[in-house]
Each structure stands twice: as C-alpha cells, then as structure tokens.
C-alpha positions as CSV (number, residue, x, y, z in Angstrom):
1,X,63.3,22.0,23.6
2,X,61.4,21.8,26.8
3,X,62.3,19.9,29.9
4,X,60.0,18.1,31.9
5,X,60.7,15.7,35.2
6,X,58.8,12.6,36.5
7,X,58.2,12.0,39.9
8,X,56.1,8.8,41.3
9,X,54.3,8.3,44.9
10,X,52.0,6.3,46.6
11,X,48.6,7.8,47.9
12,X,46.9,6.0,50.2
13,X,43.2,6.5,51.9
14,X,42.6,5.0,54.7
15,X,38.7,5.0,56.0
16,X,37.1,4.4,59.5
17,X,33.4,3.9,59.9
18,X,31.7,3.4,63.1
19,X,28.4,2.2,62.8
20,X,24.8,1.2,65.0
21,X,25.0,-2.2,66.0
22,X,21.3,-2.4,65.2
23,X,19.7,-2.7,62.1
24,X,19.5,-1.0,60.3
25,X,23.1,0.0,61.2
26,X,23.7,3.2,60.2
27,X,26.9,5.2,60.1
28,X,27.3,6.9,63.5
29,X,31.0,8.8,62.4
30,X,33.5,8.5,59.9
31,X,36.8,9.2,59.9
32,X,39.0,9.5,57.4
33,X,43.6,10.0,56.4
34,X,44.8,10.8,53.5
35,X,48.4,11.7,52.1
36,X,51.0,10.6,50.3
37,X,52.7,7.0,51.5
38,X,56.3,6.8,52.1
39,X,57.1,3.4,53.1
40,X,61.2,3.8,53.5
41,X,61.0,6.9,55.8
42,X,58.4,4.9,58.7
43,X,59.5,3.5,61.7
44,X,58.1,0.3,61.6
45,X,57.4,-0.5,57.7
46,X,53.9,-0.9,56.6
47,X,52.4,-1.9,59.6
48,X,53.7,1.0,61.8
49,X,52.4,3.1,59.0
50,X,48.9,2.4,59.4
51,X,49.2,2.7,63.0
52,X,50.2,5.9,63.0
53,X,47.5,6.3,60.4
54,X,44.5,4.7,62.5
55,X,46.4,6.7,66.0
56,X,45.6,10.3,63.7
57,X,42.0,9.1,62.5
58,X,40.7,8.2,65.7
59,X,42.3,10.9,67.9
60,X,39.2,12.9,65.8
61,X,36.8,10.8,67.7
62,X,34.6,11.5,69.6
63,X,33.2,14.5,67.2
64,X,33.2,17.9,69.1
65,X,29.7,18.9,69.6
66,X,28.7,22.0,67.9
C-alpha cells in the first residue's frame, strides 16, 4: 500500500499599486510579495508580518531605469 503525507500552509499576496493622482489615474508601478505565511515564527504576529512584507515590496521602488 502506498503512503502519502499531508501538509497545510497559508499563501498570502500582498499587492502595491501606485497610481496618477489625475484622472484618468493610471497605474504608475506595481509592486508585488508573495510566499508562504507563517504566522507563529514572526516577530510581531500579523501585523509585523505585513510590515516586513510592505518594507520588501517597496524597497523595489523607485523602478531601476533601463
């Protein structure tokens, strides 16, 4: 007989638009985090989480110019 294991996680997306303050107010840059979400091993809980999240997105911005 086979053998199989289980395993469960979180994934979480977490998405940062900057847009024109004008209309029509287009998106100027988007950043974006992705992974898997381990709440027991943050500093902080869920809101240090996403802090460390939003810290990682926007130390992408401003885009390097090509």
């Amino acid at each position: 007989m086979g053998y199989a294991e289980v395993y469960q996680y979180e994934e979480g997306t977490l998405i940062i638009d900057l847009l024109d303050a004008k209309p029509p107010q287009h998106i100027l840059w988007r950043g974006v985090a992705k992974g898997v979400v381990d709440w027991q091993g943050t500093t902080g809980g869920q809101t240090g989480l996403i802090n460390e999240a939003v810290q990682k997105v926007l130390a992408q911005f401003p885009p390097k110019r090509s």
